[in-house]
N, C-alpha and C positions, 0 to 999 in steps of 0.2 A: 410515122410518116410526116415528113414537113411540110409546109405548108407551101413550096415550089414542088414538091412533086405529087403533092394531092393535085397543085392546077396542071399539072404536065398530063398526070394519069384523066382528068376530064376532059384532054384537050384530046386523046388518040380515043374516044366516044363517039364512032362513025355515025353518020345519020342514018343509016340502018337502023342502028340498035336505037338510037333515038328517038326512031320511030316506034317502033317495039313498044317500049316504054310507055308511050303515051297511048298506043291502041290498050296494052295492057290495064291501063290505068282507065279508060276509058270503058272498057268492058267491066271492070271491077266498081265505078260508078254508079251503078242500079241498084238498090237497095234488094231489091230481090236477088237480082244475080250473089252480092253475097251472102245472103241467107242461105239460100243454096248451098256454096259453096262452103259457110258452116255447118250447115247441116250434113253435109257429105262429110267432111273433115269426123264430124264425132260419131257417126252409124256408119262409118266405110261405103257402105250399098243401099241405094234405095232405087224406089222405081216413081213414074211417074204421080202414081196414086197417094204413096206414101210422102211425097214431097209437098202433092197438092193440099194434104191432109194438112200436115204441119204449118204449110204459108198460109192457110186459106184462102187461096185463091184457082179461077178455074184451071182446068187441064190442061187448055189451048196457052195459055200464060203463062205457066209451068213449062210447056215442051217449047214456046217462041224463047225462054232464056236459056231454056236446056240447049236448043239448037245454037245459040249464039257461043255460050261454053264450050262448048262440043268445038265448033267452028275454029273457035281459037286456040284448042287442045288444051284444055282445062281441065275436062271434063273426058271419060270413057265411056262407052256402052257395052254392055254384055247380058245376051242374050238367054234367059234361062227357062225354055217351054214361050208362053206366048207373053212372056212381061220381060221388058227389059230394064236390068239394073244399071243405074250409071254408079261413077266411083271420079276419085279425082285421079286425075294424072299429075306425078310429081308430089304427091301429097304434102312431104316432110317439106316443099320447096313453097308450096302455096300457102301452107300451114304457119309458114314463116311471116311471108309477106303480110299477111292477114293481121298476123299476132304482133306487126311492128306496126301496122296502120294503126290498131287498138292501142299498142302503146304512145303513141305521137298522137292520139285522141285527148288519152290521158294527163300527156305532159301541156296540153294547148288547156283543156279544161280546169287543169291546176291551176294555173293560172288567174283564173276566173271563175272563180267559186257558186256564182251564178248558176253555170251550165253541170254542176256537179251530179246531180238528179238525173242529170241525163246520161252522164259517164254511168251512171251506178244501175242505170236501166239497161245499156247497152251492155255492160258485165253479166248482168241478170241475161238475158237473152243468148250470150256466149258461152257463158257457165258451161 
């Protein structure tokens, strides 16, 4: 692609989808929210218990990001007896996004070898 029709293709990027984008990006901001959403990503199904367990943090905290997920169809629910499991929606699609933020982490912390301990704790965690 050259570099007049990479700018043509960002010029027909309605403000809709703009907007999108940035809710997206804006939901995906909470540290917990994407734990979450890693955490979903590698056990497919969990419920609110088993989520609370892993973040360490209480219930109520757990189901206020679970709902915002949810909200933005990120997230699924399904009902099995009196626990409900969530799952991601679009997995292979969020799975991506996730796995390009960790590498654009990567590529910024190369950089600056400082922050490398932290690249290497955030792998640890993702593993």
């Amino acid at each position: 692609m050259t570099i007049q029709s990479h700018k043509e293709k960002i010029k027909t990027i309605s403000e809709e989808q703009i907007n999108s984008v940035s809710n997206l990006f804006s939901i995906l901001s909470h540290p917990v929210r994407v734990k979450i959403l890693w955490l979903l990503k590698k056990k497919k199904y969990l419920n609110v218990h088993e989520l609370q367990k892993e973040l360490h943090i209480s219930q109520s905290n757990v189901s206020q990001h679970l709902g915002l997920l949810r909200m933005h169809k990120l997230v699924t629910e399904e009902r099995n007896g009196k626990e409900v499991y969530y799952s991601l929606v679009a997995s292979k699609k969020i799975s991506k996004v996730l796995s390009s933020a960790v590498h654009l982490i990567a590529y910024q912390l190369a950089a600056n070898s400082e922050l490398l301990s932290t690249y290497t704790e955030l792998l640890a965690f993702l593993g």
